[in-house]
MDTraj code that builds the backbone (N, CA, C; nanometers):
import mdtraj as md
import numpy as np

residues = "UNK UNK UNK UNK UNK UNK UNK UNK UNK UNK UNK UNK UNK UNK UNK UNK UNK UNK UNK UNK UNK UNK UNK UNK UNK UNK UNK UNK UNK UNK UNK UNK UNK UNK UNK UNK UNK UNK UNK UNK UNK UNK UNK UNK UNK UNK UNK UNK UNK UNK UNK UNK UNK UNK UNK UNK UNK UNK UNK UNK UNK UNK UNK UNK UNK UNK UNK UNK UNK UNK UNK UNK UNK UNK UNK UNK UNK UNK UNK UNK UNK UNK UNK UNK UNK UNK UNK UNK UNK UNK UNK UNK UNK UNK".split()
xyz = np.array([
    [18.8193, 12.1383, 10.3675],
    [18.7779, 12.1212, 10.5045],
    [18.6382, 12.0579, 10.5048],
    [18.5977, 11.9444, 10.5927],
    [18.4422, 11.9335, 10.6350],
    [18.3918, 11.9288, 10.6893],
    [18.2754, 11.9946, 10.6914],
    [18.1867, 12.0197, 10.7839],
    [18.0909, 11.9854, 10.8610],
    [18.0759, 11.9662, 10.9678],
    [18.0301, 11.8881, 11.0778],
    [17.8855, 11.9040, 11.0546],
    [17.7964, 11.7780, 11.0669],
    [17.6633, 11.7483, 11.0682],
    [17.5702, 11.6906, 11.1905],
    [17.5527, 11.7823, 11.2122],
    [17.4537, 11.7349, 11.3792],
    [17.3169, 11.7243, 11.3445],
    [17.2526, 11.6062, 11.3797],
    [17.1002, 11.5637, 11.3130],
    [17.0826, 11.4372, 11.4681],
    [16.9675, 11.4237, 11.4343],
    [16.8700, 11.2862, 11.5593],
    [16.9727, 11.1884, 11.5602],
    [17.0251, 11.1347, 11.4024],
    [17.0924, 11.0439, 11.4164],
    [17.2509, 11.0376, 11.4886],
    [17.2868, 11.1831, 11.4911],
    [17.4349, 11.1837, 11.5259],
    [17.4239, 11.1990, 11.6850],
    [17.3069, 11.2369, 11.7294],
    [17.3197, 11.2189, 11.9005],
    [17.2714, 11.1110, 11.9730],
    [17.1984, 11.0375, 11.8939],
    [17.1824, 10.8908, 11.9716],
    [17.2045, 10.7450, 11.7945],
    [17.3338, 10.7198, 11.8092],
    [17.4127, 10.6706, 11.7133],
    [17.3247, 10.5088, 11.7260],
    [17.3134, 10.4500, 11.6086],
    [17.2850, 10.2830, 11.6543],
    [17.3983, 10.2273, 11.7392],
    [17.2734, 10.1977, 11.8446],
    [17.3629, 10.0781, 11.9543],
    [17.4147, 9.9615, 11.9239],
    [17.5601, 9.9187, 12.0133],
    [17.5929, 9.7692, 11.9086],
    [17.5402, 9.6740, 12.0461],
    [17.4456, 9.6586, 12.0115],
    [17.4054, 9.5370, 12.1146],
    [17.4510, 9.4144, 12.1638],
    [17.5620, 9.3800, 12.0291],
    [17.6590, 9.2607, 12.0465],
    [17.7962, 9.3063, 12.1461],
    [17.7932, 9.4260, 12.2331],
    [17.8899, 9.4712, 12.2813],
    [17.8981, 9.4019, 12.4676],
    [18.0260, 9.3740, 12.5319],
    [17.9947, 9.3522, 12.6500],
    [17.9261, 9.3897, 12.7411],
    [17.8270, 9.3847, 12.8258],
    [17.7679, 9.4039, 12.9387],
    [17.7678, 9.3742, 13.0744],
    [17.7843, 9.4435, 13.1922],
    [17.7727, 9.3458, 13.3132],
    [17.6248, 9.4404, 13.3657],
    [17.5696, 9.3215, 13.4124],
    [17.4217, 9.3049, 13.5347],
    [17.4656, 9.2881, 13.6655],
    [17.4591, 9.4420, 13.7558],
    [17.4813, 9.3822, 13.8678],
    [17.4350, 9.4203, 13.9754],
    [17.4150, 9.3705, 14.0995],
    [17.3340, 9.4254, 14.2149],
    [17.1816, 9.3138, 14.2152],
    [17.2391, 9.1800, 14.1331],
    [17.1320, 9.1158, 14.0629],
    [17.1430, 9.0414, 14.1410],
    [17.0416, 8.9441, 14.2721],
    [17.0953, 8.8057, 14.3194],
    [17.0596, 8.6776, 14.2007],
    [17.1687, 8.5937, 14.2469],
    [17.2000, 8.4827, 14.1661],
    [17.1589, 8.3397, 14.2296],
    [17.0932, 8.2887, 14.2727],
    [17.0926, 8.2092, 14.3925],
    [17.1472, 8.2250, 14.4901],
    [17.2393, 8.1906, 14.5890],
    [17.2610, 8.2798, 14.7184],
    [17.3864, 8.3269, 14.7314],
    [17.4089, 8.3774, 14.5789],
    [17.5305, 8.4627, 14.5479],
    [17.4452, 8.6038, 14.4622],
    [17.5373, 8.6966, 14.4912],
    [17.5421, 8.8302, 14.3811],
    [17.6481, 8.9159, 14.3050],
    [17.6653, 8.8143, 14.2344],
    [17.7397, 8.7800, 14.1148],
    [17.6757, 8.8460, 14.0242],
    [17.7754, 8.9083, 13.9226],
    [17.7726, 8.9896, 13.8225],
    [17.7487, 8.9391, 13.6978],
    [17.7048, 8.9287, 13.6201],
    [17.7132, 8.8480, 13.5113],
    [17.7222, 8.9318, 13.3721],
    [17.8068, 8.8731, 13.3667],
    [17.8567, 8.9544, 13.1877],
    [17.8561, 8.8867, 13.0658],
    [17.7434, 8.9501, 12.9649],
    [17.6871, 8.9042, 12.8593],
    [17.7082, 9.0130, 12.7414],
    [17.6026, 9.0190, 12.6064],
    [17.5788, 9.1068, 12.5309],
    [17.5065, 9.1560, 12.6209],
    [17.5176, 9.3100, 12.5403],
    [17.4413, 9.4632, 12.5951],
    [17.2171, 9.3650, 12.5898],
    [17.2380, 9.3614, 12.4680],
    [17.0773, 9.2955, 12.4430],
    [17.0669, 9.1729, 12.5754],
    [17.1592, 9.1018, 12.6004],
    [17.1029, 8.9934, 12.6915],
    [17.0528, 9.0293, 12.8042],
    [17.1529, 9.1430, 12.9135],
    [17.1615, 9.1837, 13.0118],
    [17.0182, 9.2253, 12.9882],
    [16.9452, 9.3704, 12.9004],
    [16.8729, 9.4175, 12.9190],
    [16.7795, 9.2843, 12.9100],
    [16.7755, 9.2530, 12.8415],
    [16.6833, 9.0735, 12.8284],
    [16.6516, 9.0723, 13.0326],
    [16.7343, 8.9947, 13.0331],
    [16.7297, 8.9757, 13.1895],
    [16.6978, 9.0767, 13.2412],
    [16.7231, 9.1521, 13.2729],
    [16.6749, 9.2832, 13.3214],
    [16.5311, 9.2855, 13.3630],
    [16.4609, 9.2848, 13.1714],
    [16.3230, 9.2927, 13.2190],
    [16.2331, 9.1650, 13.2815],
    [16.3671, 9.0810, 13.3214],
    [16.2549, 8.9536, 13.3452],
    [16.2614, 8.9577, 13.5002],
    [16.3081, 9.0617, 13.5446],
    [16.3790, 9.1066, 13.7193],
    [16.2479, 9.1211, 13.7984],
    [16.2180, 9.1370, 13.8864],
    [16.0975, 9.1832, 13.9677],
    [16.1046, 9.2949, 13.9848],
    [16.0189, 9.4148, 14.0304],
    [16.0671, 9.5248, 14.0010],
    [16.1693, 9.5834, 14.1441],
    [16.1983, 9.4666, 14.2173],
    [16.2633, 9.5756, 14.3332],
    [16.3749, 9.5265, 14.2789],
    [16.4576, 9.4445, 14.2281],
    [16.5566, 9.3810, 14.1992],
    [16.5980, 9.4675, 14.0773],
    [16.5386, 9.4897, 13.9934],
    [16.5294, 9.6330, 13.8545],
    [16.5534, 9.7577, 13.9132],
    [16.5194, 9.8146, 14.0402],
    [16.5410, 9.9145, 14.0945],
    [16.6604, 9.9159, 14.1283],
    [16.7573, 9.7960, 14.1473],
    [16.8770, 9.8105, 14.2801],
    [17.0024, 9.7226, 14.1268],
    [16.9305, 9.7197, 14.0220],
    [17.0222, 9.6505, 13.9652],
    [17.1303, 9.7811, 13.8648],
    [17.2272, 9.7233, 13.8575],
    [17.3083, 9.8502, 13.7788],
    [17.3947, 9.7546, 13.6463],
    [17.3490, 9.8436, 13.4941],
    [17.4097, 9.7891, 13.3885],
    [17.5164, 9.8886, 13.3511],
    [17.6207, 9.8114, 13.3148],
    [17.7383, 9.8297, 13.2486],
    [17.8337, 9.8186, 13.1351],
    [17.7718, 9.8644, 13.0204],
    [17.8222, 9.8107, 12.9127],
    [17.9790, 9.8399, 12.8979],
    [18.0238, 9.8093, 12.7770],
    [18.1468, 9.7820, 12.7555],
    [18.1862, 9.9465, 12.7109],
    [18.1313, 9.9996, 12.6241],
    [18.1622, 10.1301, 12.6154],
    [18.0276, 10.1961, 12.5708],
    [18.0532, 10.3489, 12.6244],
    [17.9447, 10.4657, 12.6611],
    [17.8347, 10.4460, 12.5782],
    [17.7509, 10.4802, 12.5586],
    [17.6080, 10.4577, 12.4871],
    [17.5676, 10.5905, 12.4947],
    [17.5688, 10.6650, 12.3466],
    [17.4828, 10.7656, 12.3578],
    [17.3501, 10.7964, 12.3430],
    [17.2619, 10.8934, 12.4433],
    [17.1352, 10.9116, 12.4151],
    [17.1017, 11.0316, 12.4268],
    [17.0546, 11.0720, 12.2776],
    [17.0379, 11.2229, 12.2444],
    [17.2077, 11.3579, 12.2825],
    [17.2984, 11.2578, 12.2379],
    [17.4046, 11.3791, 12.2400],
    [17.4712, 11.3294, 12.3160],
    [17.4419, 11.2585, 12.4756],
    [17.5041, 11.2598, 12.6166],
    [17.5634, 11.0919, 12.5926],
    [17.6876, 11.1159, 12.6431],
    [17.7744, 10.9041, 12.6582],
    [17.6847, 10.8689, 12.8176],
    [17.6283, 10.7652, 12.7778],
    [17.6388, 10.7098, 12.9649],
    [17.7022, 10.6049, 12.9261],
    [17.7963, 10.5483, 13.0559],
    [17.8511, 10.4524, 13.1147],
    [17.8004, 10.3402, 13.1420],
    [17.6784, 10.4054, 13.2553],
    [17.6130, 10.3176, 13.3425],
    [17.5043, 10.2946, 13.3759],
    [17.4070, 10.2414, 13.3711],
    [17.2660, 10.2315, 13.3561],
    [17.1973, 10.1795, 13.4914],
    [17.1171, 10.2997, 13.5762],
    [17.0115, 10.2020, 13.6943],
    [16.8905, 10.2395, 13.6910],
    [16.7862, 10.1396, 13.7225],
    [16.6512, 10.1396, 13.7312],
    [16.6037, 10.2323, 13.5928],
    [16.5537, 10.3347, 13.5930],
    [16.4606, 10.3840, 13.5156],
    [16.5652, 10.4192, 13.3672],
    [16.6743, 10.4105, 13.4073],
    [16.8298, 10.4252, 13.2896],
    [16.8117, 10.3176, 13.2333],
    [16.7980, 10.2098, 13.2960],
    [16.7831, 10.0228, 13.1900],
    [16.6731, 10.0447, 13.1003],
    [16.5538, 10.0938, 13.1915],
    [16.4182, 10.0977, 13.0857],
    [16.4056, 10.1704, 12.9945],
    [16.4771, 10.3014, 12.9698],
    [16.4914, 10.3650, 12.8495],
    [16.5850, 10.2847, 12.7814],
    [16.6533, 10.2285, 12.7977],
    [16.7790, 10.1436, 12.7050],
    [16.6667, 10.0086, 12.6268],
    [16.6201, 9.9276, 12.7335],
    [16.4999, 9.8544, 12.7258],
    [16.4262, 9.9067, 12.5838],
    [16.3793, 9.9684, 12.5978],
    [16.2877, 10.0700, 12.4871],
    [16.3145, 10.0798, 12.3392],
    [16.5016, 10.0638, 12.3761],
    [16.5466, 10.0652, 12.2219],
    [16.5743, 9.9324, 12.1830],
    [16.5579, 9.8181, 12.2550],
    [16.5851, 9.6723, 12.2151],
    [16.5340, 9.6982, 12.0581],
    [16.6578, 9.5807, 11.9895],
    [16.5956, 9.5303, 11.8536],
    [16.4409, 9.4265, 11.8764],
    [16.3664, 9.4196, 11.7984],
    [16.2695, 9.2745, 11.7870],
    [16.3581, 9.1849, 11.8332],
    [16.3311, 9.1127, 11.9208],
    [16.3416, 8.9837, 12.0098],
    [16.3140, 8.8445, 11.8084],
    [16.4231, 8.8230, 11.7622],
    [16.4002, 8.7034, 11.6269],
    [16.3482, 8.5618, 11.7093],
    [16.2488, 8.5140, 11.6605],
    [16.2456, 8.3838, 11.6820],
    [16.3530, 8.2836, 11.5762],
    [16.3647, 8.1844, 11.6559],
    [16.4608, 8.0723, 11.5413],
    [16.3346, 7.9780, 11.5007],
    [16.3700, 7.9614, 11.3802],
    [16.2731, 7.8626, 11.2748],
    [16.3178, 7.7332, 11.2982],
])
top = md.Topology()
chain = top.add_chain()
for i, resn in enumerate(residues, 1):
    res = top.add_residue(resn, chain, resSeq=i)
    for name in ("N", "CA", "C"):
        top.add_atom(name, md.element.get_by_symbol(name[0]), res)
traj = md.Trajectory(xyz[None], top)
């Protein structure tokens, strides 16, 4: 039989950032349209939002994201910026 290991790492697992995302509640020019990218892009955009537009915007990845133990779904306002927080380094291309 084996036995189960609960540690930091088993309640908030590495995020796959290459996973689907939708941004929405976002205006688009004089549409508000959803836009679905990687998990990293959305939050990308995200922080480039103004902050009332960050307040009213809601992310959606493709599947649950755990943090510290708990799945969320769905991410708004102060939910993006903790997600935000865990971005990889932003790579420059050479």
């Amino acid at each position: 039989m084996t036995e189960a290991t609960w540690n930091e790492a088993s309640k908030t697992p590495e995020i796959d950032w290459r996973m689907s995302a939708a941004l929405e509640n976002v205006p688009r020019g004089e549409t508000d349209v959803a836009d679905v990218t990687s998990l990293e892009g959305a939050v990308r955009v995200w922080l480039e939002l103004d902050p009332q537009h960050r307040v009213n915007a809601t992310l959606t990845p493709e599947r649950p994201i755990f943090i510290d133990g708990a799945a969320h779904s769905t991410f708004v306002g102060e939910g993006v910026d903790l997600i935000a927080q865990l971005l990889p380094t932003k790579q420059t291309e050479a």
